[in-house]
C-alpha positions in Angstrom: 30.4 10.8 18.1 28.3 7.6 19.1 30.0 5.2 21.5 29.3 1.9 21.6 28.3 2.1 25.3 25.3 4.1 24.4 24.8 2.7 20.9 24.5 -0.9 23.6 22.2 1.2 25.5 19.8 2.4 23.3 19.4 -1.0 21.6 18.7 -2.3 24.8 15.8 -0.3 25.7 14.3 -0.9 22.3 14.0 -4.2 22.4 12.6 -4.0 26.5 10.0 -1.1 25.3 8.8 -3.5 22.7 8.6 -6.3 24.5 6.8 -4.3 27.6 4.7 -3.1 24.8 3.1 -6.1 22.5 0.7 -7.2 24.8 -1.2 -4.4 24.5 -0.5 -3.1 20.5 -4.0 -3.7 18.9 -2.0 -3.4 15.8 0.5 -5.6 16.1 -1.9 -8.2 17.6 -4.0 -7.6 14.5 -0.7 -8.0 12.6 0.7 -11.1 13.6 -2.7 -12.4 13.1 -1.7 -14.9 10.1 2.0 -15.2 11.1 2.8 -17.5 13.9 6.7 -16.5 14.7 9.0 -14.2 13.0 12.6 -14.5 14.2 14.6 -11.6 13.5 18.6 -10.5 14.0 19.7 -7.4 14.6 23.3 -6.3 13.1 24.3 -2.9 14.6 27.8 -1.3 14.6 30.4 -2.2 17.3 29.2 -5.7 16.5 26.1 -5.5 18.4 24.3 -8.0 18.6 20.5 -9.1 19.6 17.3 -11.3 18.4 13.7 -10.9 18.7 11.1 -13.2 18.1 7.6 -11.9 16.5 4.5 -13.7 18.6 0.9 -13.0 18.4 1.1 -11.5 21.7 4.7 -11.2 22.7 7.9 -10.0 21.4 10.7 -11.6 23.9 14.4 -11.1 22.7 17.6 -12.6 23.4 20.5 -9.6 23.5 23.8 -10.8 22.0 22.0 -14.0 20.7 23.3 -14.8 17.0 20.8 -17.1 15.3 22.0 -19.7 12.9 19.1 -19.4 10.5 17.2 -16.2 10.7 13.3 -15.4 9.2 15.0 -11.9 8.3 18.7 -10.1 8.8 18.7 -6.5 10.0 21.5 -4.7 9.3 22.8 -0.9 10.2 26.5 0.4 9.7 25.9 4.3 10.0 26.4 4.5 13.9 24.5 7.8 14.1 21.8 7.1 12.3 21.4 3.8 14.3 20.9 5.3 17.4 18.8 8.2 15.9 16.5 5.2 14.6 16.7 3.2 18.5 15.7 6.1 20.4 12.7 6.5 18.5 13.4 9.4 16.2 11.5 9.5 12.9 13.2 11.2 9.5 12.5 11.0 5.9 13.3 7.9 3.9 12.8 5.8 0.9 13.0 2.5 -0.2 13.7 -0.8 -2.6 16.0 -3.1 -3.8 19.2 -3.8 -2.3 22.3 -5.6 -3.1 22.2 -9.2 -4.0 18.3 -9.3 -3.2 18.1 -7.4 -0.1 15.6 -4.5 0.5 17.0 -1.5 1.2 15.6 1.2 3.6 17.6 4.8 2.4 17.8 8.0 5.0 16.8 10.9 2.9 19.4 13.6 3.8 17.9 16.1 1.6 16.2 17.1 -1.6 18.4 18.2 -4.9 17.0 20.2 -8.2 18.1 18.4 -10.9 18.0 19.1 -14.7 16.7 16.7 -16.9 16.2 16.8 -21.0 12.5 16.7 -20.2 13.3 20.0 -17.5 13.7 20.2 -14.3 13.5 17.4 -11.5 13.5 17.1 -7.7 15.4 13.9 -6.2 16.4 12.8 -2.9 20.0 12.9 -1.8 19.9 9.3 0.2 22.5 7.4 2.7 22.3 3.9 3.6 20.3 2.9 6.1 19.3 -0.6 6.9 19.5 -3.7 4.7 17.3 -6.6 5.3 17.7 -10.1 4.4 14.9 -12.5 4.1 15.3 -16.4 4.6 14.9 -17.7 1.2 13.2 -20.7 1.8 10.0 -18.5 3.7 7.9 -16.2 1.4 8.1 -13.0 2.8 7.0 -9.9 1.1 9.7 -6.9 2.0 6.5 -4.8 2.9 5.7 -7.2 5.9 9.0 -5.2 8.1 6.0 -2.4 8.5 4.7 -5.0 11.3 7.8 -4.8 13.1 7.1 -1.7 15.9 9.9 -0.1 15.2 10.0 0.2 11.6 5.8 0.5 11.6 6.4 3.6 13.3 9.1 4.8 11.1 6.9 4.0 8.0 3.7 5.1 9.0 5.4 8.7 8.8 4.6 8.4 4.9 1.1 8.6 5.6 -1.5 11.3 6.4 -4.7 10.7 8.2 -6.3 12.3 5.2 -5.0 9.5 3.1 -7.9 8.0 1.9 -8.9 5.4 -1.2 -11.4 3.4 -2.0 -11.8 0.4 -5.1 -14.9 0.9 -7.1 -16.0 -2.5 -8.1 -17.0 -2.9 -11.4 -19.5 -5.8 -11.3 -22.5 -4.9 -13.0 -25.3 -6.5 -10.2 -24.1 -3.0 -8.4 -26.5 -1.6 -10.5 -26.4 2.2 -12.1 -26.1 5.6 -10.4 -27.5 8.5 -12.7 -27.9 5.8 -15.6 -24.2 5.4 -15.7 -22.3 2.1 -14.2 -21.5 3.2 -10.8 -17.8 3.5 -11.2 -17.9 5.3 -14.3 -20.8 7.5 -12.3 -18.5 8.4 -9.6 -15.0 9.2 -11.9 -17.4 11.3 -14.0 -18.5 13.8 -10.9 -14.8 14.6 -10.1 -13.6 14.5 -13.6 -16.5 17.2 -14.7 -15.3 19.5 -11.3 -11.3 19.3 -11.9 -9.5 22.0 -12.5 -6.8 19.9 -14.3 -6.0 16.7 -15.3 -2.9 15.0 -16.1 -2.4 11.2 -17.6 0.0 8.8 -17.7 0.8 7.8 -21.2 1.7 4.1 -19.8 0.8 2.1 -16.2 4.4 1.9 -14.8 3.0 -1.6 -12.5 2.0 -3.6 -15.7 4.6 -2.1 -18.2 7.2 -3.4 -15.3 5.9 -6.2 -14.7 5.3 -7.2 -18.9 1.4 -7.7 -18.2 0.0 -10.2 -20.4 -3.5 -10.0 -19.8 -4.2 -6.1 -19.4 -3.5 -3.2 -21.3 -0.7 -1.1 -20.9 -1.6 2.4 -21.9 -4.4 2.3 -19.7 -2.8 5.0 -16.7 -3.3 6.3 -13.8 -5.4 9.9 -13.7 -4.2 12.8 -11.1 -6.6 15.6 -10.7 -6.6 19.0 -9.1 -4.9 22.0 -8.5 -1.4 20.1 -7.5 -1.4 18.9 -10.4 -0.2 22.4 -12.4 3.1 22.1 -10.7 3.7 17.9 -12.1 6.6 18.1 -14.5 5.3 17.5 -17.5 7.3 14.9 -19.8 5.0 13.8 -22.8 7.1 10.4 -23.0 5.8 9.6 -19.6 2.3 11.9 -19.3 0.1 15.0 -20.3 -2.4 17.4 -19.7 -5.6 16.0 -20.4 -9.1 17.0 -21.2 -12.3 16.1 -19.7 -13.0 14.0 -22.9 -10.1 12.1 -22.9 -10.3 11.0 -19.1 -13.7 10.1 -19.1 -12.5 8.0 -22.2 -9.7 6.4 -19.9 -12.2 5.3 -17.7 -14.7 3.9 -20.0 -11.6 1.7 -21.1 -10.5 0.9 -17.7 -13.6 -0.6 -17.1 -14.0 -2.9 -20.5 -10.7 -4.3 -20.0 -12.1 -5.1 -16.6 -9.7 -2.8 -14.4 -10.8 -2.3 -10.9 -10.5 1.4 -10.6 -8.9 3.7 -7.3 -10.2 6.1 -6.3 -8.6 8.8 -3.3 -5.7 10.5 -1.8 -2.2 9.5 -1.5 0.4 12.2 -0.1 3.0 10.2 -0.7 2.3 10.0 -4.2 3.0 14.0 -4.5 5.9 13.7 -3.0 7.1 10.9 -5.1 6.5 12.8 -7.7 8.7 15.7 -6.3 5.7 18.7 -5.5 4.0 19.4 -2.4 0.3 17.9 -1.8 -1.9 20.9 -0.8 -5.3 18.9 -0.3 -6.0 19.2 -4.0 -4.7 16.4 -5.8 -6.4 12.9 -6.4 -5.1 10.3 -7.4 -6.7 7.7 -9.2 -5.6 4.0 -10.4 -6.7 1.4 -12.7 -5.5 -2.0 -10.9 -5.2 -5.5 -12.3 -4.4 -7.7 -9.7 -1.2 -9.3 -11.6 0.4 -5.4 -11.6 -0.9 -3.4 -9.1 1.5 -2.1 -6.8 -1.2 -1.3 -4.2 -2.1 -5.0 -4.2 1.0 -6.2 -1.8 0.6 -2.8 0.4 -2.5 -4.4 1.4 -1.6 -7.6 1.5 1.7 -8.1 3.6 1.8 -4.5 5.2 1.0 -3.4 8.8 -2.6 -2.9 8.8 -1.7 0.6 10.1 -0.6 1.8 6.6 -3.8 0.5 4.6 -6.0 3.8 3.5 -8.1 1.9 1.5 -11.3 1.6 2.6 -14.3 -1.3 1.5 -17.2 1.3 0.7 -20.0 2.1 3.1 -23.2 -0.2 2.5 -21.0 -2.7 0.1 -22.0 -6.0 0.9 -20.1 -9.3 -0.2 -22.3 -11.9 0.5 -21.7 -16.4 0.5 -24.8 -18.2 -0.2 -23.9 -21.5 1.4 -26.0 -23.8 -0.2 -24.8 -22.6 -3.5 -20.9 -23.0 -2.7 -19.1 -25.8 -3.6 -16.4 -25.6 -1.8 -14.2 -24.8 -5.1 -11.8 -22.2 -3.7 -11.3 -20.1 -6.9 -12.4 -17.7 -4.6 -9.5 -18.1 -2.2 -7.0 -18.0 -5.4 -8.9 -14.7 -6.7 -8.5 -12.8 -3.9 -5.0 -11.0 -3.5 -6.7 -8.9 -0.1 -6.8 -12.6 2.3 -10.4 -11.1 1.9 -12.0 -14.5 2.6 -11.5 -17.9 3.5 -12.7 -21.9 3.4 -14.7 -23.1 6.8 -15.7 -26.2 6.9 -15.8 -26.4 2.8 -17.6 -23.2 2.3 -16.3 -19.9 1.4 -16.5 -17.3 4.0 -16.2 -13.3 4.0 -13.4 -12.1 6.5 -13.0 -8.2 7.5 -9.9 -7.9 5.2 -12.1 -7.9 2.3 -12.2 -4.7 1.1 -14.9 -4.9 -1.5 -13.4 -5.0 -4.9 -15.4 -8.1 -6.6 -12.6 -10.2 -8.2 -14.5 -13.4 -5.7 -18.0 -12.8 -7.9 -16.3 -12.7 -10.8 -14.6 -16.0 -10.1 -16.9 -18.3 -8.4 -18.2 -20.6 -11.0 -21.1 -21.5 -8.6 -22.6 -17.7 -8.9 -22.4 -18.6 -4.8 -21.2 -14.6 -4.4 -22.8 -11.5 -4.9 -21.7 -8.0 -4.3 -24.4 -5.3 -3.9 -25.4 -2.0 -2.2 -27.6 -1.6 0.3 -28.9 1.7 -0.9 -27.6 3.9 -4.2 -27.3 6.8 -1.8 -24.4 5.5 -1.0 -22.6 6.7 -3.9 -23.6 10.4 -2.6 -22.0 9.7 0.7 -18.8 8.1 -0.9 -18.1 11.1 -3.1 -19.4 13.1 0.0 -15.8 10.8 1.9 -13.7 11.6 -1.0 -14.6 15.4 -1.1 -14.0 15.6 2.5 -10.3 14.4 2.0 -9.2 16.0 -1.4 -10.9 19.3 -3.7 -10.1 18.3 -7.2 -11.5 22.3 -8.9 
């Protein structure tokens, strides 16, 4: 049994180690970089209480401290798993929405077979593990708690180091690859090698979300191996043939779709089968939908695997930009930014065109240095995933 002594204990230390720590996190300093404070409460059993404030380069804390008005409210009740979470310990989890707005962070005690209409089904058997609370007057996206040390370490555990994706842009001043428009090019090479294929009838981001301005059966494409052991609900997806997928992707790309392209373990396992190294994912993201778009965006940069492509260059002709900053609103990455009127290209821009397509001005072009760079990206992608 945990005693409050050493639940007091533990929480202590955290909050020392982290502040001991933040002068020297590269990530978190890269982090905090467009966030100037972040005050957070801790609510721990006992009635334990403490506060931290998020700097660029420090993380003091007050133990005890109650603040009237907090950025965001962390609460834990399950004493055990509190201190298993304080000293460090990592464990399975999931995530969403909580009670009465709150995000929800679940501790997955184990996984369940299930039987469904559609066959069987793997689910998590979950316990409560922290609620958070954000001040509603400040936008915060729930995926910015991956900045916090604590949690980033916690969440990062989702991840693989052969995670890997990349957005294909679709502009056509890219040029063609093998006569074919280079995204096209590219899905065509792995779609012609798989060993299967399996579509999703419907995109579950823009079919959430009611998209207005993109179309809905347009879904994501797994490939591979891993793939023969997806359940298989025709409601939701099928087997596909070569035909059919290249078909998807022709589609994708007239209704202006910015394809993905790569490898997500955790979208195996969220799918309830094991990822072996031979299942690729791919996406076809409108920025209004795309559930990748606020990973990107608000999380830790520690948890972005997507990647701008090698010899991709997003270039500002000054003297043609005037200063208009559609580009600014087009961009959902922070991918660039206004100095001194004109738009400028930051290293969060990861490539995907949305600023040519918006600049009125033609001020922004997108191009490759070299078309063998197409060889060496699906050279990066084979080196992370076998599709046959």
């Amino acid at each position: 049994m945990v005693d409050k002594q050493e639940l007091e204990s533990a929480f202590l230390e955290m909050l020392k180690d982290q502040e001991k720590a933040a002068p020297n996190d590269k990530i978190y300093e890269k982090d905090m970089e467009t966030i100037e404070e972040l005050h957070v409460q801790w609510k721990l059993p006992f009635k334990i209480r403490g506060s931290q404030t998020f700097k660029k380069d420090s993380i003091p804390y007050k133990f005890g401290e109650i603040l009237e008005n907090p950025d965001i409210s962390l609460v834990i009740r399950n004493k055990e798993l509190a201190l298993r979470f304080l000293k460090g310990e990592v464990f399975e989890f999931n995530y969403g929405p909580g009670y009465k707005g709150a995000f929800r962070i679940n501790y997955t005690d184990s996984w369940k077979t299930i039987k469904t209409e559609t066959g069987e089904k793997r689910v998590r058997n979950n316990k409560p593990f922290i609620n958070a609370r954000f001040n509603r007057e400040k936008e915060y996206h729930p995926y910015m708690l991956s900045k916090l040390p604590i949690l980033r370490k916690l969440v990062a555990t989702r991840m693989s180091d052969e995670d890997i994706g990349f957005f294909i842009p679709i502009n056509q001043s890219l040029g063609t690859y093998e006569n074919q428009v280079i995204p096209y090019a590219v899905f065509k090479h792995f779609i012609d090698k798989a060993s299967n294929i399996v579509i999703l009838n419907k995109c579950g981001c823009r079919v959430s979300n009611n998209c207005q301005k993109h179309d809905h059966s347009i879904g994501c494409l797994n490939m591979g191996d891993d793939t023969l052991n997806l359940p298989i609900d025709e409601d939701r997806k099928h087997v596909a043939t070569k035909e059919e997928a290249l078909e998807l992707v022709k589609r994708a790309i007239d209704d202006g779709l910015i394809p993905l392209l790569g490898r997500a373990m955790d979208e195996a396992v969220g799918a309830g089968i094991e990822d072996t190294g031979k299942f690729m994912s791919a996406c076809f993201c409108c920025p209004c939908c795309c559930v990748d778009i606020p990973i990107l965006k608000h999380a830790s940069s520690r948890l972005k695997f997507i990647h701008k492509i090698e010899g991709l260059n997003v270039v500002v002709d000054e003297d043609a930009c005037v200063g208009c900053e559609d580009c600014i609103e087009a961009c959902v990455w922070n991918g660039n930014e206004m100095i001194d009127g004109k738009a400028h290209i930051t290293d969060r821009c990861i490539g995907c065109g949305r600023c040519v397509e918006a600049c009125p001005s033609d001020a922004i072009s997108i191009t490759f240095n070299d078309l063998s760079n197409v060889d060496a990206l699906i050279e990066e992608l084979e080196s992370h995933v076998t599709v046959d």
